[in-house]
C-alpha positions as CSV (number, residue, x, y, z in Angstrom):
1,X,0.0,0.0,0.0
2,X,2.8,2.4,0.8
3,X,4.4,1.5,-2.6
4,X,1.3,2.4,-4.7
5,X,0.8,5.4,-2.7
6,X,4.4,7.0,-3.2
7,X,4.4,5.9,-6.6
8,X,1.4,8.1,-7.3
9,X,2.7,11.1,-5.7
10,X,5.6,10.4,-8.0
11,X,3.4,9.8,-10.8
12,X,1.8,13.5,-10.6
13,X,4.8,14.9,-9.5
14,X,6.8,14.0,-12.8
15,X,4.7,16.4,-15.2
16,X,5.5,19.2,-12.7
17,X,8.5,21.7,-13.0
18,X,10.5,21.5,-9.8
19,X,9.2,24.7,-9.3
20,X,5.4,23.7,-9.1
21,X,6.2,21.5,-6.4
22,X,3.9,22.4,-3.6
23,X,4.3,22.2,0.1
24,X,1.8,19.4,0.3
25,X,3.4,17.1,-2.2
26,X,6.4,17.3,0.2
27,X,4.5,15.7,3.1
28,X,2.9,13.2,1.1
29,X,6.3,12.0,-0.5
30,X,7.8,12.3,3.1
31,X,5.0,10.4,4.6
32,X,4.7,7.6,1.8
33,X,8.5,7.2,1.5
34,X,8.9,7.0,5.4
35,X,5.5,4.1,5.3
36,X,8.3,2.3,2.8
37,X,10.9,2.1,5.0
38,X,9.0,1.0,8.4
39,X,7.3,-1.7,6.5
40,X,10.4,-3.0,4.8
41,X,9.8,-2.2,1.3
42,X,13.5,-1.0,0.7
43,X,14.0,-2.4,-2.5
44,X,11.3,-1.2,-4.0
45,X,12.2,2.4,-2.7
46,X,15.8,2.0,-4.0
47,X,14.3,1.4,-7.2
48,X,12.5,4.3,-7.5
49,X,15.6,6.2,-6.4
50,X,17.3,5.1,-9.2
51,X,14.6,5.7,-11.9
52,X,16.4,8.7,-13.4
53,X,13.0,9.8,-14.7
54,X,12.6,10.1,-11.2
55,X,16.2,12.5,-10.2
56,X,14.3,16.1,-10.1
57,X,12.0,14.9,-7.4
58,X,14.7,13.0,-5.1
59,X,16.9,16.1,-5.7
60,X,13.8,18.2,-4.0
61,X,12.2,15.8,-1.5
62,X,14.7,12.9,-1.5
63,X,16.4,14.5,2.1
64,X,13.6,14.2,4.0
65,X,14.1,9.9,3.6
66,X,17.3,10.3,4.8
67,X,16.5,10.6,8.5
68,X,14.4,7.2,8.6
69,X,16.8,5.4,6.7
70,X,19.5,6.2,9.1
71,X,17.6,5.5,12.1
72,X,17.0,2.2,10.5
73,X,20.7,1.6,10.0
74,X,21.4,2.5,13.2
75,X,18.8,0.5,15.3
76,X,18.6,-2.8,13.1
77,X,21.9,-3.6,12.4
78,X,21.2,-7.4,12.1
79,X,19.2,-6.7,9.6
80,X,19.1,-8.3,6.5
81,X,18.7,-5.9,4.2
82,X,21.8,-3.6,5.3
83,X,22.8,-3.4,2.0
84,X,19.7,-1.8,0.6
85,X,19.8,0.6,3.6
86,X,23.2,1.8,2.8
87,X,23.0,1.9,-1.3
88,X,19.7,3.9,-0.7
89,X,21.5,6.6,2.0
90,X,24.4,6.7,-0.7
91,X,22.2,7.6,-3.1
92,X,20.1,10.0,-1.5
93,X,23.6,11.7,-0.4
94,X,24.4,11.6,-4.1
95,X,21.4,13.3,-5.5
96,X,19.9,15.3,-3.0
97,X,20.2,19.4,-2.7
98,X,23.4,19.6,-0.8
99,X,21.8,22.6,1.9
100,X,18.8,20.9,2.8
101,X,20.7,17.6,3.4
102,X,23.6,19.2,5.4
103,X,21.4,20.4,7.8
104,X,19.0,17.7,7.7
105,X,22.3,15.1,8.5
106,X,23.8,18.0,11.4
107,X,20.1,17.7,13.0
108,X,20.5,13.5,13.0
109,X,23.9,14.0,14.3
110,X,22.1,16.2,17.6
111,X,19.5,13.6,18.2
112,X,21.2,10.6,20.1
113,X,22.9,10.3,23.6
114,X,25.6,7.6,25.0
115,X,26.9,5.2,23.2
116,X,25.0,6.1,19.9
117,X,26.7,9.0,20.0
118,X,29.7,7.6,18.3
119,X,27.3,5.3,16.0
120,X,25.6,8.1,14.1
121,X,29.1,10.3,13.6
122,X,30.8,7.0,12.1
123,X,27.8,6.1,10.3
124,X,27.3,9.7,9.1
125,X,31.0,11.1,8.4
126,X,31.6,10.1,5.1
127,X,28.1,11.6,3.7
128,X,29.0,14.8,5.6
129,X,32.7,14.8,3.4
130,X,30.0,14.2,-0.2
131,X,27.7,17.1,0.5
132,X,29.8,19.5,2.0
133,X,31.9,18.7,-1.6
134,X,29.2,19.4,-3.2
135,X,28.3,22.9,-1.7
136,X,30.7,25.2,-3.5
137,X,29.6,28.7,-1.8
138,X,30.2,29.4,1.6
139,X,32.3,26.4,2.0
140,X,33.9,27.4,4.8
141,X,31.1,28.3,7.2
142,X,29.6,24.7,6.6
143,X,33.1,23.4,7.1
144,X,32.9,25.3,10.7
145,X,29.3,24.1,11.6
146,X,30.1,20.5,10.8
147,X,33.0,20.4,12.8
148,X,31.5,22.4,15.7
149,X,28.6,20.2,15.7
150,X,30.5,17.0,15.9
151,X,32.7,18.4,18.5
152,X,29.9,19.5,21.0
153,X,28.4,16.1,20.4
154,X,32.3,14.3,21.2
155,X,32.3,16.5,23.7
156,X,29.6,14.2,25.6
157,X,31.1,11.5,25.9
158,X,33.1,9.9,28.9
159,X,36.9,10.2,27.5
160,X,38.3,6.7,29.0
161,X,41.0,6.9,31.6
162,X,42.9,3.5,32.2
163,X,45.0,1.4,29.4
164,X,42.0,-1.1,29.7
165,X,39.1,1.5,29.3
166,X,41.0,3.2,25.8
167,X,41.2,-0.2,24.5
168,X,37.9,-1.3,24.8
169,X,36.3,1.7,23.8
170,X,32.9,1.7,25.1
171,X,31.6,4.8,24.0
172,X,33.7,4.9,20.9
173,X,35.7,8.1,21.8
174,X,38.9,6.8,20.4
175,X,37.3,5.6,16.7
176,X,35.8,9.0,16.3
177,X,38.9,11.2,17.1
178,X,40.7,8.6,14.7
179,X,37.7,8.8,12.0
180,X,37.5,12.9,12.6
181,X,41.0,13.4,11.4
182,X,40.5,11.3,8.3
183,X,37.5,13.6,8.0
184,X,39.1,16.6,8.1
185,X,42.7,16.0,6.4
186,X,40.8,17.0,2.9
187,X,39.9,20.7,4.3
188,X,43.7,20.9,5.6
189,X,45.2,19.7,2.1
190,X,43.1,22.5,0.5
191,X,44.2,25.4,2.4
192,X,47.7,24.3,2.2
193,X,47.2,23.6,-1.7
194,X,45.6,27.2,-2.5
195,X,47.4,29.7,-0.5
196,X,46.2,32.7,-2.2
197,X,42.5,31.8,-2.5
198,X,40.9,34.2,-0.5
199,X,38.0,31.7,0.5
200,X,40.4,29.3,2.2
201,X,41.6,32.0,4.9
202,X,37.8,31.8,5.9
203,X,38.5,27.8,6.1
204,X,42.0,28.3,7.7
205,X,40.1,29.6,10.7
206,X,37.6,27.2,10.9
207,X,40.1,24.7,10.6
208,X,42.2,26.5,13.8
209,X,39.3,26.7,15.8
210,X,38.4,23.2,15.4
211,X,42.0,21.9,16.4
212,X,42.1,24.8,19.6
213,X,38.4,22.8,20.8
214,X,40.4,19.2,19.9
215,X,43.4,20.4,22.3
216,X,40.7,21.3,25.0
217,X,38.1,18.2,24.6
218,X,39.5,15.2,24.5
219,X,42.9,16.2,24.8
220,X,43.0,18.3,28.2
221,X,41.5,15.1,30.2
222,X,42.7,12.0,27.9
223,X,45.4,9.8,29.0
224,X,48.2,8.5,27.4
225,X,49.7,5.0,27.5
226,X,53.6,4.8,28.5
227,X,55.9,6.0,25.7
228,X,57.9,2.7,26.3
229,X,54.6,1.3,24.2
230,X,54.2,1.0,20.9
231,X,52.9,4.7,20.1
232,X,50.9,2.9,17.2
233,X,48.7,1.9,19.6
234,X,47.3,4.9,21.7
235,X,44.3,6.8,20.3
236,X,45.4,9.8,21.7
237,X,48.8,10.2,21.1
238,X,48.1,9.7,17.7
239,X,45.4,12.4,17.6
240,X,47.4,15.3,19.4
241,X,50.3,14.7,16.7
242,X,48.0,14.7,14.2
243,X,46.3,17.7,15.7
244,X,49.5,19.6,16.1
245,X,50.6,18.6,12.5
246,X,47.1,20.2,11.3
247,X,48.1,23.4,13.1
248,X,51.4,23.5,11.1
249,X,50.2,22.9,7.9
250,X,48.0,25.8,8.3
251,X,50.3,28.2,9.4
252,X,50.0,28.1,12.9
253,X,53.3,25.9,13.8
254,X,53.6,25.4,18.0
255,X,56.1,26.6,18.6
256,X,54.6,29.8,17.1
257,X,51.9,29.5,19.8
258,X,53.7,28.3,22.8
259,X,56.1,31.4,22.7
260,X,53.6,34.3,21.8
261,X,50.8,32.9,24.3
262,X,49.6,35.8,26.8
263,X,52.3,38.4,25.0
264,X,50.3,41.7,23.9
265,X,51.7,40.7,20.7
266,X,48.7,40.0,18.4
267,X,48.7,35.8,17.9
268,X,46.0,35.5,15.7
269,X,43.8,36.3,12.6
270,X,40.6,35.2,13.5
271,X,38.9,37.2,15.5
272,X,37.0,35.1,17.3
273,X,40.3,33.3,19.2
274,X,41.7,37.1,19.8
275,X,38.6,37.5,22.0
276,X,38.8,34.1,23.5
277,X,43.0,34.5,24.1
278,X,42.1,35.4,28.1
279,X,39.4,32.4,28.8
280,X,38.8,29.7,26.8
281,X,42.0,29.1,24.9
282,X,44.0,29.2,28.1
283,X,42.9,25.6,28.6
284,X,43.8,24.6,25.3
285,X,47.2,26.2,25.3
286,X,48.5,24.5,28.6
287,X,47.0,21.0,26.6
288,X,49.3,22.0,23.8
289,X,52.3,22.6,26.5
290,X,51.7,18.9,28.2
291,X,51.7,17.5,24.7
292,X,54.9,18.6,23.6
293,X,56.8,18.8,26.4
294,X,56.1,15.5,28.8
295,X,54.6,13.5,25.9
296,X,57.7,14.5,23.8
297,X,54.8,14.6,20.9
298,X,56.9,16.5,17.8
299,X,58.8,18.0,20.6
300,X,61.6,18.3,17.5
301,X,60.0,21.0,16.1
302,X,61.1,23.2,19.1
303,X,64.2,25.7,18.8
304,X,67.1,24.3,20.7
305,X,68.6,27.6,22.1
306,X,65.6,27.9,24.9
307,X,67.4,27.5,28.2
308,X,65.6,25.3,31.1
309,X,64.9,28.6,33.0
310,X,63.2,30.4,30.3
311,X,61.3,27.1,29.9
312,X,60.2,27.0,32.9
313,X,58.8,30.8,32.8
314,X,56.7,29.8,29.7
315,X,55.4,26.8,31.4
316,X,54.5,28.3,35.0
317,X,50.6,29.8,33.3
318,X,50.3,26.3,32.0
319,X,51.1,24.8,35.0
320,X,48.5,27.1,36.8
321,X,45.8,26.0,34.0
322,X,46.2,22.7,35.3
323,X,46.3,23.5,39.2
324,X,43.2,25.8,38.9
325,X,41.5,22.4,38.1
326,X,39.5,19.6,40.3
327,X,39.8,16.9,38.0
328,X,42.7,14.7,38.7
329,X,43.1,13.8,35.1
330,X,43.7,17.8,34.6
331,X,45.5,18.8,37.6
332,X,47.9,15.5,37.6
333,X,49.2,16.8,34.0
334,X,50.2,20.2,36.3
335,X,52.2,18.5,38.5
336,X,54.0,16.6,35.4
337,X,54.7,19.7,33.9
338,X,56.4,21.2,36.6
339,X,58.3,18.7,37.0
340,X,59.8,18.4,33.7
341,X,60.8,21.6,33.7
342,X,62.2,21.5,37.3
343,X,64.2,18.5,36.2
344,X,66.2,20.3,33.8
345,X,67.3,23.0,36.6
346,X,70.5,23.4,38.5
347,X,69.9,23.2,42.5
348,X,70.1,26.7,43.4
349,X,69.5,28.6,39.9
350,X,66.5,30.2,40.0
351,X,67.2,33.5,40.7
352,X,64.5,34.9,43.5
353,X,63.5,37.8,40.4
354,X,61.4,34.8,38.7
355,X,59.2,35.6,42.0
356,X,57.9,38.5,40.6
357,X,56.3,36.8,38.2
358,X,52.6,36.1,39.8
359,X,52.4,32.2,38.1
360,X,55.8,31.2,40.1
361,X,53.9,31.9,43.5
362,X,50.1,30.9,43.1
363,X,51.9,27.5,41.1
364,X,53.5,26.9,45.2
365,X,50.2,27.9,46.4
366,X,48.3,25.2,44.0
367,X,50.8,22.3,45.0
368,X,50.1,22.6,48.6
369,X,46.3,22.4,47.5
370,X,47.0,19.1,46.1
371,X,49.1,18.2,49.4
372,X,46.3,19.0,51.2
373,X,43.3,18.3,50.0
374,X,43.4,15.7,47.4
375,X,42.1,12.3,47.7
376,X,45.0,10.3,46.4
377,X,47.8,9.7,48.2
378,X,50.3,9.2,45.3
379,X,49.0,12.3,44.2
380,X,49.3,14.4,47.5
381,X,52.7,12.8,47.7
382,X,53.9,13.8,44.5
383,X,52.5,17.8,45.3
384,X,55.1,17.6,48.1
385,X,57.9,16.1,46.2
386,X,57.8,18.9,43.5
387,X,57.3,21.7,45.8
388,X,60.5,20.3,47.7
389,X,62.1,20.0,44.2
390,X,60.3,23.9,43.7
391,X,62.4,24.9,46.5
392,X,65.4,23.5,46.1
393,X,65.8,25.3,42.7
394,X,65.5,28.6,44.1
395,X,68.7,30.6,45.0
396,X,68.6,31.5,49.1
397,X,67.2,34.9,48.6
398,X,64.2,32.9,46.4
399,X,63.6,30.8,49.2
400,X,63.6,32.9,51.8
401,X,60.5,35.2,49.6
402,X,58.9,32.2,49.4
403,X,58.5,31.1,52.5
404,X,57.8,34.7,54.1
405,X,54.1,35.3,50.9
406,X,53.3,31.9,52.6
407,X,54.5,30.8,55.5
408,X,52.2,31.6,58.5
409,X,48.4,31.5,56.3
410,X,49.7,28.4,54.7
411,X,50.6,26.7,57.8
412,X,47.3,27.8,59.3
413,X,45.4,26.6,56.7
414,X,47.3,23.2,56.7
415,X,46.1,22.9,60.2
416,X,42.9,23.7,60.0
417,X,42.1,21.4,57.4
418,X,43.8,18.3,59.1
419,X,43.1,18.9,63.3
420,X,39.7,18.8,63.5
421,X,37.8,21.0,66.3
422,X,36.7,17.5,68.4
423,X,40.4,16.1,68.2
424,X,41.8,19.5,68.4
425,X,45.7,17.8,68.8
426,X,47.6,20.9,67.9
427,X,45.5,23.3,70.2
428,X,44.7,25.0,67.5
429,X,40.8,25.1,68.2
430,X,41.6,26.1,72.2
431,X,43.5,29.4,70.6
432,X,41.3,30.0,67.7
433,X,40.0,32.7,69.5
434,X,43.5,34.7,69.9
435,X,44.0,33.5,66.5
436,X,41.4,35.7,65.2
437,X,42.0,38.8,67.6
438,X,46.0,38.8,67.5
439,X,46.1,37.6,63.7
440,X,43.5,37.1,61.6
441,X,42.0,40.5,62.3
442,X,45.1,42.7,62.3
443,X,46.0,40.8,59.5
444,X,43.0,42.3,57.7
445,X,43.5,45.9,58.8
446,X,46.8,45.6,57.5
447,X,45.9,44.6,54.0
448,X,43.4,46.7,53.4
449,X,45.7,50.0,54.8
450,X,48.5,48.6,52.5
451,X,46.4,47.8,49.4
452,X,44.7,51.2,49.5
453,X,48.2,53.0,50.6
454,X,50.1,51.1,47.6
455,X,46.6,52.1,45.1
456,X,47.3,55.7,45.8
457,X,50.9,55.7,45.0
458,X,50.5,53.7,41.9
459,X,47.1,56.3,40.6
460,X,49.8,59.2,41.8
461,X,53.0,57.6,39.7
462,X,50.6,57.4,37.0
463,X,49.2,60.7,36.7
464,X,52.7,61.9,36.9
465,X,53.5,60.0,34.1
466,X,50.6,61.1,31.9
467,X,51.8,64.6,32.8
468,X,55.4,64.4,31.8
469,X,55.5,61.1,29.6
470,X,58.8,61.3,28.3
471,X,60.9,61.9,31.4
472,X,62.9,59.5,32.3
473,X,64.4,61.2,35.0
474,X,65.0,59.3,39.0
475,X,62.4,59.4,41.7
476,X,61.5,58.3,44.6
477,X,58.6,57.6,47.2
478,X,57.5,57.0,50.9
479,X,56.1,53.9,51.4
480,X,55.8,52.4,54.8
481,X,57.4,55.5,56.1
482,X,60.6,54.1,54.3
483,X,61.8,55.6,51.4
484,X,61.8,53.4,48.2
485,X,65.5,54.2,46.6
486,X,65.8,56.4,43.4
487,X,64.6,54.4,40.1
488,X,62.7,55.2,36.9
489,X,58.7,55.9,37.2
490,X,58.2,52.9,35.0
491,X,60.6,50.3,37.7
492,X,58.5,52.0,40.3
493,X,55.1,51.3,38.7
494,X,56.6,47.9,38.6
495,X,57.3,47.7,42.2
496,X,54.3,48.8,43.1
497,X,52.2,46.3,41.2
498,X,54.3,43.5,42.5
499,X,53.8,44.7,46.2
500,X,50.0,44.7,45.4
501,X,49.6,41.3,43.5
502,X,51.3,40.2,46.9
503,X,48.4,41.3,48.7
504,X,46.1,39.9,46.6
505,X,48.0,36.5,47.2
506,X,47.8,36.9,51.3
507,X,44.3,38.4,51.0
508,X,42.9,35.2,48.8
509,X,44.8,32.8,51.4
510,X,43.5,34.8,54.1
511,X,40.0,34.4,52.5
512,X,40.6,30.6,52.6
513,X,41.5,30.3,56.1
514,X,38.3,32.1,57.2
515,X,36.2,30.0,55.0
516,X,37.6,26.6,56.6
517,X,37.2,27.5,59.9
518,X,33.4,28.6,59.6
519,X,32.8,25.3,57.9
520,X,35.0,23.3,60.4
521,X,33.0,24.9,63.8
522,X,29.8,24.5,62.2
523,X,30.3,20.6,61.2
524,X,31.2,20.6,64.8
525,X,28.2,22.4,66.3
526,X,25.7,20.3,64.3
527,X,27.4,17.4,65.3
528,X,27.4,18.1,68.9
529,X,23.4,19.0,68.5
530,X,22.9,15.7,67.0
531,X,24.5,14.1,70.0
């Protein structure tokens, strides 16, 4: 019955011009053709796909099949007649008005969760490739919704963790990060190809944001198998080198984006990643870092001349990407980091200037968060091991800085997270109240006189500036009551801003503290009520 009835529709629509198709033939053909496929008539459907008499209607309504002949793939794969399903879905791709199936394929590609994530963008990946082949204007913006779109939906999916977990595959992570890069290796080859076509530097970016989302998700939280292993055999690995390797071809070579990242120094030429520089390409950045550096991926590619210190420096922000975070697949790649680039670091050498740098001070403060409050005792472990590493690299004036920014909060906050108020085996909790009085308090006075004393100075050094802006004449100032030696306004600005950010440091640890011990004494007062 469904036959006959499609047939007609087709029947009436043949005399028409495809322009004298009306809305309503459209449903009909959609409803008949969909009747076709739930009742199994597939051959007879393919057959009428192939009629050529029959190409100006399937080039018109043909998409709107595609939809239940997927779903039909993807639900009954024991099916017998597989092979109907996928010469009709071929076809269709073949014949079909490119828009109308690229978004009616991006809209099946949205629909599933779990594990059929990974069935429909394996099914679906080599159709996308056809049509978007086929659509010859604005090429590039469909390029960029495709691989967006596939990306948010990969994004979904649990990105396995142990040796066993990446082999099995469950959710099929690994076989679409290894089908994606097949998928996109013919948009690559074209930009590299056709240098001077203006229409490719529109694809160029797409391409770059695609590979800056890649370094993000799956890359940021994905494990890597021992190096010792055949490389052959990790997903990953192989993904991040192919990854970086796109971002070379396409004029964006790592090295390139290691060096300039977080420099005032204009990186990039789309737009969209200038504005995202601060936030969300952070993340992807210090993913980039790991890669190269402690998996050694293409890590050839780097200029020799860098010296361990100056490694280290453009490192630290990674290394405080990865400390910011909760996740231990994240955070874990921090500590690896550091370490690498500790490793190659004479005892002693780091001069105590490096301090002024704001990342070589909150990185300290992050590793005794993981000492701290981590869950994993290899983990907490290793946090201690590298900050005693940390130290041991500073020179003595380094170490003695280091110890005075963190010292007293740091061991305050050590204790209150570890003595609690009912075991109370320091004494902490008998002196908490001195603490606050003789401390804490002062402590805050103190900050906020400082902060708003260093504030004023640095809005006074300023206006000065503004006033006379090319004197490069000696001054000095009062701070404290002491005054700061001679040196040029723009070392003093300097100084200044580096006494504040110090502040900031104490005030966030300060912050901290206050929060724990509120939380500790009221877990202790309910406890005590429920007693």
């Amino acid at each position: 019955m469904a036959v006959e009835e499609l047939q007609s529709i087709i029947k009436r629509c043949q005399i028409l011009e495809e322009h004298d198709f009306k809305e309503e033939d459209f449903g009909l053909f959609q409803l008949a053709g969909q009747r076709c496929i739930e009742e199994g008539h597939i051959e007879e459907l393919l057959e009428i796909i192939q009629n050529e008499k029959n190409n100006v209607i399937i080039k018109s309504m043909g998409w709107n099949l595609v939809g239940p002949v997927v779903r039909c793939l993807l639900w009954n794969d024991k099916d017998e007649k597989r092979k109907e399903y996928f010469l009709t879905l071929d076809l269709l791709v073949k014949l079909c008005n490119p828009k109308e199936l690229l978004l009616g394929l991006l809209e099946l590609i949205e629909e599933p969760s779990g594990k059929q994530i990974s069935h429909i963008i394996l099914l679906l990946l080599q159709p996308l490739q056809t049509v978007i082949q086929k659509l010859h204007n604005n090429k590039a913006y469909s390029v960029g919704l495709v691989l967006s779109t596939l990306w948010s939906q990969l994004s979904l999916l649990p990105v396995p963790y142990s040796k066993e977990q990446i082999q099995t595959d469950d959710y099929g992570l690994c076989q679409c990060c290894k089908a994606l890069i097949e998928f996109t290796k013919p948009f690559v080859e074209e930009v590299t190809d056709d240098k001077e076509n203006k229409e490719n530097e529109k694809l160029k970016e797409e391409l770059l944001k695609f590979c800056f989302k890649s370094l993000k998700c799956p890359l940021l939280t994905a494990q890597f198998l021992e190096q010792s292993e055949e490389a052959g055999n990790d997903p990953f690995r192989c993904f991040a080198s192919e990854i970086i390797g796109f971002l070379s071809a396409i004029g964006y070579p790592f090295p390139q984006i290691i060096l300039n990242h977080g420099r005032k120094k204009k990186t990039w030429d789309c737009l969209e990643l200038e504005e995202e520089e601060d936030k969300q390409l952070a993340d992807s950045v210090a993913s980039l870092a790991y890669l190269v550096f402690v998996q050694g991926i293409r890590i050839d590619q780097l200029p020799l001349v860098l010296s361990p210190s100056y490694l280290l420096q453009l490192n630290m922000g990674h290394i405080e990407v990865f400390l910011q975070r909760t996740e231990e697949s994240v955070f874990s790649k921090g500590l690896e980091l550091l370490e690498y680039g500790l490793l190659r670091l004479e005892d002693n050498s780091l001069l105590y200037q490096y301090l002024e740098i704001k990342s070589f001070l909150t990185v300290p403060q992050g590793l005794v968060k993981v000492m701290t409050l981590c869950p994993i005792e290899t983990l907490r472990k290793k946090g201690l091991a590298i900050l005693q590493l940390y130290i041991n690299k500073l020179d003595s004036q380094g170490k003695y800085t280091l110890f005075r920014i963190m010292a007293s909060l740091n061991l305050l906050r050590y204790l209150v997270i570890k003595d609690n108020e009912n075991d109370n085996q320091t004494g902490l909790w008998t002196e908490l109240e001195k603490i606050k009085n003789n401390f804490l308090k002062p402590l805050h006075t103190g900050l906020n006189m400082s902060k708003a004393h260093y504030e004023a100075e640095i809005k006074n050094s300023q206006e000065k500036s503004q006033v006379v802006p090319m004197s490069k004449d000696l001054c000095s100032i009062t701070v404290g009551g002491e005054e700061i030696p001679n040196m040029p306004p723009e070392m003093q600005l300097k100084v200044l801003h580096s006494a504040l950010f110090t502040f900031d440091l104490i005030e966030s640890v300060l912050a901290r503290v206050e929060e724990l011990i509120e939380i500790k004494t009221k877990s202790t007062s309910e406890e005590n009520v429920i007693k």
